[in-house]
C-alpha positions in Angstrom: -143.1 -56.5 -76.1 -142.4 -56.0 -72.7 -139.1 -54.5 -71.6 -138.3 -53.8 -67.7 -134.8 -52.4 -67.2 -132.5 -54.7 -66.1 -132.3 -55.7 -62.9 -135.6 -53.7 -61.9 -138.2 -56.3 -63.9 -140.2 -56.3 -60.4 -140.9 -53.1 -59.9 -141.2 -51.1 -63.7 -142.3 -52.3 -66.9 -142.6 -51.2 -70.4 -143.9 -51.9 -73.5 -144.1 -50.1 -77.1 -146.7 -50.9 -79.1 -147.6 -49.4 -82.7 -145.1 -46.6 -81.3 -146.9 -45.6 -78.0 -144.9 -46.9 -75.0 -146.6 -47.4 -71.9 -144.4 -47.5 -68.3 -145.9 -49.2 -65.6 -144.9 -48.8 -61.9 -144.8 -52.0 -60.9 -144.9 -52.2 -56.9 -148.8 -53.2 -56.3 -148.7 -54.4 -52.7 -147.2 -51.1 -52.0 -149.9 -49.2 -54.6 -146.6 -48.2 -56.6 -144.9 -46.4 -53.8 -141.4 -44.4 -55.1 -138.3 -46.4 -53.6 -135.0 -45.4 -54.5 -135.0 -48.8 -56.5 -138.4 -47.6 -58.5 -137.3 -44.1 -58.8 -134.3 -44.9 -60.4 -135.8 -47.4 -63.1 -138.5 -44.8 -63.5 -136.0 -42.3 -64.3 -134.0 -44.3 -66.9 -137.7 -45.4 -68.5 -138.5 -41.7 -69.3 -135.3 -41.3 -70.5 -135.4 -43.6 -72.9 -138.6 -43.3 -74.3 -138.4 -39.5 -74.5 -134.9 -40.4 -76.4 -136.9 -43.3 -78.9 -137.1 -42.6 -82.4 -139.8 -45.2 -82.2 -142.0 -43.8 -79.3 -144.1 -40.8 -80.4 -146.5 -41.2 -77.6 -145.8 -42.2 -73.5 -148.3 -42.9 -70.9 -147.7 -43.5 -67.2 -150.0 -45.7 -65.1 -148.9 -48.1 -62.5 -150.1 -52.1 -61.4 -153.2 -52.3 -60.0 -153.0 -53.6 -56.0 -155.2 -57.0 -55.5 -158.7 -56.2 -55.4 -158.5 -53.3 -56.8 -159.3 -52.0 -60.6 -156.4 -49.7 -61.4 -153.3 -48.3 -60.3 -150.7 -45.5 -60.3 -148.9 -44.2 -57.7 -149.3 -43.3 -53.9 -146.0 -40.9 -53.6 -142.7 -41.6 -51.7 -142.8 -45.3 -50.1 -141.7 -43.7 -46.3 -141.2 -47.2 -45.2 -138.9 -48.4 -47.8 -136.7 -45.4 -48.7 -136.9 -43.1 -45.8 -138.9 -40.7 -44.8 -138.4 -38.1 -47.4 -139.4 -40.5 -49.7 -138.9 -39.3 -53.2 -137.4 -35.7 -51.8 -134.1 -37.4 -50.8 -130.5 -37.6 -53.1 -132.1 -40.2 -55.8 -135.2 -38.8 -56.5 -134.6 -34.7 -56.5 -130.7 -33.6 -57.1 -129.2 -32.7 -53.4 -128.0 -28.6 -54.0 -130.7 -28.5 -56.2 -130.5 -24.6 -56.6 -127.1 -25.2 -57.0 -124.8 -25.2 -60.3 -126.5 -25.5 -63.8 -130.0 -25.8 -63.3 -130.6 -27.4 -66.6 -129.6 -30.4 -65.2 -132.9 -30.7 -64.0 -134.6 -31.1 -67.4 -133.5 -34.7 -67.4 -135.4 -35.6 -63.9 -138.1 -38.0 -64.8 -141.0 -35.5 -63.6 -139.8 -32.8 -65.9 -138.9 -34.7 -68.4 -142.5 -35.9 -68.6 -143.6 -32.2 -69.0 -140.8 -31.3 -71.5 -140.2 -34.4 -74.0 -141.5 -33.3 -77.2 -143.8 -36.1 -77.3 -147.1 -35.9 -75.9 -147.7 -37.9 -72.1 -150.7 -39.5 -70.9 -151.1 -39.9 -67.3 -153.1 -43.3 -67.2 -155.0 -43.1 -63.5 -156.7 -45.9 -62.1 -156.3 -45.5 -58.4 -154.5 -43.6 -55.8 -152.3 -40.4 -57.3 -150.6 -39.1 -54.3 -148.2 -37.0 -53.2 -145.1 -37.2 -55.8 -147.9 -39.6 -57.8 -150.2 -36.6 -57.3 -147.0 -34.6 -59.1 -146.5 -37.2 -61.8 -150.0 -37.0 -62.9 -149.7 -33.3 -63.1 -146.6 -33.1 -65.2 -148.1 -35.2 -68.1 -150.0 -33.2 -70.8 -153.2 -35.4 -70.4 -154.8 -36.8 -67.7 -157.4 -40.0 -68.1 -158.7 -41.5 -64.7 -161.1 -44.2 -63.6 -163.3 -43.4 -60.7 -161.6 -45.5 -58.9 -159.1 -42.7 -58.8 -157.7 -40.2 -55.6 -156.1 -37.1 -56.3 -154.3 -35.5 -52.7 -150.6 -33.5 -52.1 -150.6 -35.2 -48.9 -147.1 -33.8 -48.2 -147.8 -32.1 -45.2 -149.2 -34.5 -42.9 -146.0 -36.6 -43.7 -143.7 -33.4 -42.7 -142.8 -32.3 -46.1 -143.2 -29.8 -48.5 -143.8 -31.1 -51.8 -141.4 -32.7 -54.5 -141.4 -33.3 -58.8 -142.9 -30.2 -59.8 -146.9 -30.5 -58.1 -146.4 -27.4 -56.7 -146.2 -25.3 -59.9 -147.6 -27.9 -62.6 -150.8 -27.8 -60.6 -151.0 -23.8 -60.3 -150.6 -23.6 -64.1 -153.7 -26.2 -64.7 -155.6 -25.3 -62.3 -154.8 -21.8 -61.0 -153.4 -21.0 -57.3 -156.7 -21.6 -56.1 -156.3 -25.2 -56.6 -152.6 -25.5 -55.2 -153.1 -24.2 -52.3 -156.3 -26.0 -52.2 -154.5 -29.2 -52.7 -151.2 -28.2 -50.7 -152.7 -26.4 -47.6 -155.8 -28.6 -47.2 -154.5 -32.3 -48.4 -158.1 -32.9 -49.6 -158.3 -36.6 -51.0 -160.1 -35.8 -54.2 -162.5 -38.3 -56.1 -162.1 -38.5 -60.1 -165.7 -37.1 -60.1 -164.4 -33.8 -58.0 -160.7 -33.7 -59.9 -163.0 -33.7 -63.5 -165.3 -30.7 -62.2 -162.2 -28.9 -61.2 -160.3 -29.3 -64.7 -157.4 -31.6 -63.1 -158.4 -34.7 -65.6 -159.4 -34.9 -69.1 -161.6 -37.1 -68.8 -163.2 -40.0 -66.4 -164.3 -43.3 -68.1 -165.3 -46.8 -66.4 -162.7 -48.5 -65.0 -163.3 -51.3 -67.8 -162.4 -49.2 -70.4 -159.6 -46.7 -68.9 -156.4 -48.6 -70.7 -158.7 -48.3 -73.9 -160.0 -45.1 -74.0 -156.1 -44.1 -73.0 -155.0 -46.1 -75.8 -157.4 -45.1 -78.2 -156.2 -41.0 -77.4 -152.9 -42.0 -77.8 -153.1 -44.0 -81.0 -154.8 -40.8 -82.8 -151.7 -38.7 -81.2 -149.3 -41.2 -83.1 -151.0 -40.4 -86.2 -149.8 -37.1 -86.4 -145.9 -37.1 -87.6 -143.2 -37.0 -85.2 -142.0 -33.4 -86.2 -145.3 -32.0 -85.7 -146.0 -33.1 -82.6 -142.9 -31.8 -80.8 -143.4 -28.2 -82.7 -146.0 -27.9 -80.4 -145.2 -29.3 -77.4 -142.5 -27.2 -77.8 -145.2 -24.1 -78.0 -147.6 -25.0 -75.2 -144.1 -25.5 -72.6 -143.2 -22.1 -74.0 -146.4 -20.8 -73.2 -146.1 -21.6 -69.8 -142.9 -20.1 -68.7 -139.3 -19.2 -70.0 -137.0 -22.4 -69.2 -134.3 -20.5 -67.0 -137.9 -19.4 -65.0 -139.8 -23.2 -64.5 -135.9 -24.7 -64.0 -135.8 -22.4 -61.0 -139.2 -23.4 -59.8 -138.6 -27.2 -59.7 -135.3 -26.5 -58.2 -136.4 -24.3 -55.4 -139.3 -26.9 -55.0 -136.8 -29.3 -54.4 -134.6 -27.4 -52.1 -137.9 -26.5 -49.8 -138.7 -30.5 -49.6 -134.8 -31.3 -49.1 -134.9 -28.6 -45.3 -138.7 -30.0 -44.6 -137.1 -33.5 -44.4 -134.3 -32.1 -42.1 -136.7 -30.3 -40.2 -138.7 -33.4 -39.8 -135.4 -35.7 -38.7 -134.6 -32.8 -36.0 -138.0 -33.5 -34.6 -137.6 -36.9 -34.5 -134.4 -36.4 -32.9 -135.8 -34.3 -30.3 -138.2 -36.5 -29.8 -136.1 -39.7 -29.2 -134.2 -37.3 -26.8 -131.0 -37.8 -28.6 -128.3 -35.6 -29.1 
């Protein structure tokens, strides 16, 4: 059954079903762009399916836009939530390398990484920029080839949000990364599949039940299992004190680019 969080049933949906849930971001016209409105109902979405005795398995997709096959999300909606787009106070924590860093676990990006319930990145169109980053922080990654990987934070003044920066070093080496950071390639499925950055590409037809089909073998195994290891392969990766410090300084770096760009601006304009 679906169940949007209140007051946000335009923009996010979810549904549980034979205990995998499946979030939707639900902005098509805007190919699921990150508001503050959509970040914040995708935040409390993750939340409570990572916290659902009920869920054992979440994927992530997002609406397909009319005329197009699939969906899922093309980053920080510059137009509708500023210019820093999901790098301002609602989407990354302002003073992010600042205080208890654990606080960070509970952003939706990490949270993704870290539940200790496996996450499927369902990817039927455009993944880019913090989509790009959403896509990587899931454990599996199922696209169409419909499908666009790109950063694309550089051409839009900023420096990268949600964890792309280091998620997409560990799959795919720094080769990748700063293939993906410094050159804001847009990516086919075809080329992210021979590169290792999807599982696996299947007709758009069939995406939501190949997807579905992974995800129902995954709920077969129990509960307790599962999250032993999940909580082995995040281990494997990096100590938490070390990958808390990498999102936060992530998010510090995008927090100065967006000044940097809003001083430009301002010069600009020829104010101040």
């Amino acid at each position: 059954m679906t169940q949007p969080p209140a007051g946000n049933q335009a923009v996010l949906l979810t549904e549980v079903t034979n205990r995998i849930a499946v979030i939707t971001l639900n902005r098509p016209a805007r190919r699921n762009a990150l508001n503050d409105v959509l970040i914040t109902a995708l935040d409390s979405a993750v939340k409570a399916m990572a916290g659902d005795p009920e869920v054992k398995v979440v994927i992530l997709t997002g609406t397909a836009a009319e005329g197009s096959s699939g969906g899922f999300c093309s980053g920080g909606d510059i137009k509708d939530g500023g210019r820093g787009g999901p790098g301002n106070g609602v989407g990354v924590p302002r003073d992010a390398l600042s205080g208890d860093l654990a606080r960070h676990d509970q952003h939706a990006a990490m949270l993704l990484h870290l539940m200790p319930k496996p996450t499927i990145a369902m990817v039927g169109g455009p993944a880019i920029g913090a989509g790009c980053s959403l896509a990587a922080a899931c454990d599996l990654r199922f696209a169409s080839p419909d499908a666009v990987f790109s950063a694309g934070f550089s051409p839009n003044g900023l420096s990268g949000d949600y964890g792309g920066s280091f998620w997409w070093t560990r799959i795919g080496g720094t080769a990748l990364a700063r293939r993906l950071y410094l050159l804001n390639e847009k990516l086919t499925a075809a080329a992210a599949l021979e590169l290792g950055m999807v599982h696996a590409v299947v007709p758009a037809a069939e995406l939501r039940g190949h997807t579905l089909d992974v995800a129902g073998r995954l709920a077969r195994t129990p509960a307790a299992l599962l999250a032993l290891v999940k909580d082995n392969l995040n281990a494997a990766e990096d100590e938490a004190a070390r990958r808390r410090y990498l999102f936060a300084r992530e998010a510090a770096n995008q927090a100065e680019s967006v000044h940097l760009l809003q001083e430009r601006m301002r010069r600009a304009s020829g104010s101040g």
